[in-house]
N, C-alpha and C positions, 0 to 999 in steps of 0.2 A: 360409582367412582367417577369423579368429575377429572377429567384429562384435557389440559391447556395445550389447542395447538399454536405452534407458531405462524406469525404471520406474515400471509402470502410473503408480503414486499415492501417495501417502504419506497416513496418518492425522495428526491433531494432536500424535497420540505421539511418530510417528516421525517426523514433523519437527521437533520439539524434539530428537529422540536426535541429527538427523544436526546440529544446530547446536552439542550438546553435543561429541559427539566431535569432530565440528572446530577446536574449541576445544581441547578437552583434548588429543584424542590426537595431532591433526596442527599443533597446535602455532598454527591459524591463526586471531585475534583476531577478537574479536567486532564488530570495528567495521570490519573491513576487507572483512568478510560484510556488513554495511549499507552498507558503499560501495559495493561488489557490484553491490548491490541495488536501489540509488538509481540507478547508473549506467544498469541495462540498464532502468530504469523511466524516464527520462530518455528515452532511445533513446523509446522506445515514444510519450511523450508528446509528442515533437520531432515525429515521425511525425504523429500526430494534430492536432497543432495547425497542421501543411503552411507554406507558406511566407506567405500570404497576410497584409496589412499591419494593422497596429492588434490584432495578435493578444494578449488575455489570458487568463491563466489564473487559478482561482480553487485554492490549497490549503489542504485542509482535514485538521487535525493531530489525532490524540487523543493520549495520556501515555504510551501503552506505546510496542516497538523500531517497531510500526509507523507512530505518528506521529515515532519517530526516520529512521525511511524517507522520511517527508514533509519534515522538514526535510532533508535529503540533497537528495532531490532540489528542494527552493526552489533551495540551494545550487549547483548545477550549473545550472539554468535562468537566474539570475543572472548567471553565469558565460556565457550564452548569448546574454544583454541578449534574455532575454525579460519580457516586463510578467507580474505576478503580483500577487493579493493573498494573502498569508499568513495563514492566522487559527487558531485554536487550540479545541478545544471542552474544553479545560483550563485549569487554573491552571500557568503555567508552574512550576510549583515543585514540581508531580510527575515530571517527567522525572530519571530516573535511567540509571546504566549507558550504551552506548553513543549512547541517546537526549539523554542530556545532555551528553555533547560535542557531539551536532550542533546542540544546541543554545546553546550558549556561541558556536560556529563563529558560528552564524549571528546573535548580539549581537553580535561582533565586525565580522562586516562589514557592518552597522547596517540589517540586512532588515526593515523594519515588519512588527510582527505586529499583529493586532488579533480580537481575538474573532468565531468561528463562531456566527453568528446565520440563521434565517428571513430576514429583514429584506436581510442581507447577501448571500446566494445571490438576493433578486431584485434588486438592487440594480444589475444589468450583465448584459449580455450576452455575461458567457465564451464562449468559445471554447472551454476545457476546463475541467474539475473536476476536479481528483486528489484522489481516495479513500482519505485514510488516517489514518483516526480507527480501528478497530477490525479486527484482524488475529484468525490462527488460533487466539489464545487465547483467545477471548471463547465461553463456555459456557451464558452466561444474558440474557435480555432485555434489553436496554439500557433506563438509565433517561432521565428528562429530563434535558434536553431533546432526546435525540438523536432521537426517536420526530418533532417538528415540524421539526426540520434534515432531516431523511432525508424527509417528506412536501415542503417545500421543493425539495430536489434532483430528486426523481422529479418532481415537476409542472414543474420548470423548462426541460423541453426542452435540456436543454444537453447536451453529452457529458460524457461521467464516465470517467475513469480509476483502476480499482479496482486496488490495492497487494494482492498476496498473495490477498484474498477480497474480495469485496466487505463491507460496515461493516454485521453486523449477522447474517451466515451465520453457520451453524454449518458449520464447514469438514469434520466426518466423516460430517453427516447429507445434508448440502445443500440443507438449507432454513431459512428465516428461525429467530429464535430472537425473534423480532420484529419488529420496524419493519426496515427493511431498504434500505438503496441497491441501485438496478437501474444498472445499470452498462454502458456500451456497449462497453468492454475492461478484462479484468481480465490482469492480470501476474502469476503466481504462482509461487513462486521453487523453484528444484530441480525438482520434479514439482508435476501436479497435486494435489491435491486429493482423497482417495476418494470425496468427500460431491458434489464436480462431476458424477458420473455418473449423480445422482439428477433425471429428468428436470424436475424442477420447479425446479431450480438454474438451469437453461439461461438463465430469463428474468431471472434476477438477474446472471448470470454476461455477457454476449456474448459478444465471440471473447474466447475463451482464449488468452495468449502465457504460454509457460514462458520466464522469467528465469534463466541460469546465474549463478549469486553467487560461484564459488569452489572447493564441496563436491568433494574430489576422488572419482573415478568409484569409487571401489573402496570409497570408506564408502557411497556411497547404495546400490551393492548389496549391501550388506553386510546395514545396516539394511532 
């Protein structure tokens, strides 16, 4: 019997290759890979928030696909009638590409958004934080105001659910590229991460859950 393992990890490269070819070669939309991916982060955050009464969540959105992730998943927690505050550490008017249907979706079914502040992370006593301001593409330091959002988060004692990477990893080195959210679970889709293995990651990282989105088995071991 032949048994496919998964693979170790993937770089920044190669997870862009395998979202590209899924697109292109297998024919399968870029948005329904952030459904994916919203979904199985969804899962995880259902998990973490348990059943317990007066439960809210705090999400926090940046402009790339993985604040399109963030919106997905508002969307689906909505859809759960769970309490949330939505906030953005952008101008909505950067969203582009599948990131801007989710976010039309989510004008449409009239989800208050309201600005990622300091201010706002101590404002309540979440229950959870979903982490998706900054994904596998971010190569350089983040500027303000992320650097007092992300001091914010860490001193807030709250849990934190990290989307893909934690906001602010460099996802092939595995370690900060600056300020950085420490994260109590990170979801990260396909495979890990190469830069997870770098033991200094760990404390930015927690538990690890690998997200399936979609990517059929035969392009990741391909790439």
């Amino acid at each position: 019997m032949n048994i496919t393992k998964p693979p170790r990890a993937l770089t920044r490269s190669q997870s862009r290759e395998v979202d590209r070819r899924a697109i292109e070669q297998y024919a399968i939309p870029g948005i329904i890979l952030m459904e994916n991916a919203a979904i199985a982060a969804e899962r995880v955050a259902l998990d973490m928030l348990g059943d317990g009464p007066g439960q809210q969540a705090l999400i926090l959105c940046g402009g790339g696909n993985n604040g399109g992730d963030g919106l997905a998943i508002a969307r689906h927690l909505h859809n759960h009638r769970i309490e949330f505050t939505l906030a953005l550490t952008v101008d909505s008017s950067r969203y582009t590409g599948d990131a801007l249907i989710n976010w039309r979706i989510v004008q449409a079914m009239n989800i208050p958004v309201q600005a990622a502040t300091p201010k706002l992370v101590h404002s309540f006593q979440w229950a959870l934080v979903v982490d998706a301001i900054f994904g596998t593409g971010l190569t350089a330091a983040p500027h303000d105001p992320f650097p007092a959002l992300a001091d914010a988060l860490n001193n807030s004692g709250r849990p934190v659910l990290a989307i893909d990477v934690p906001s602010g990893m460099d996802c092939d080195v595995g370690s900060p590229l600056g300020a950085c959210i420490v994260a109590t679970r990170t979801i990260t889709f396909v495979a890990p991460k190469i830069g997870f293995a770098n033991p200094v990651a760990a404390r930015y990282l927690g538990e690890v859950v690998v997200g399936d989105i979609g990517c059929p088995i035969e392009l990741i071991d391909a790439v």
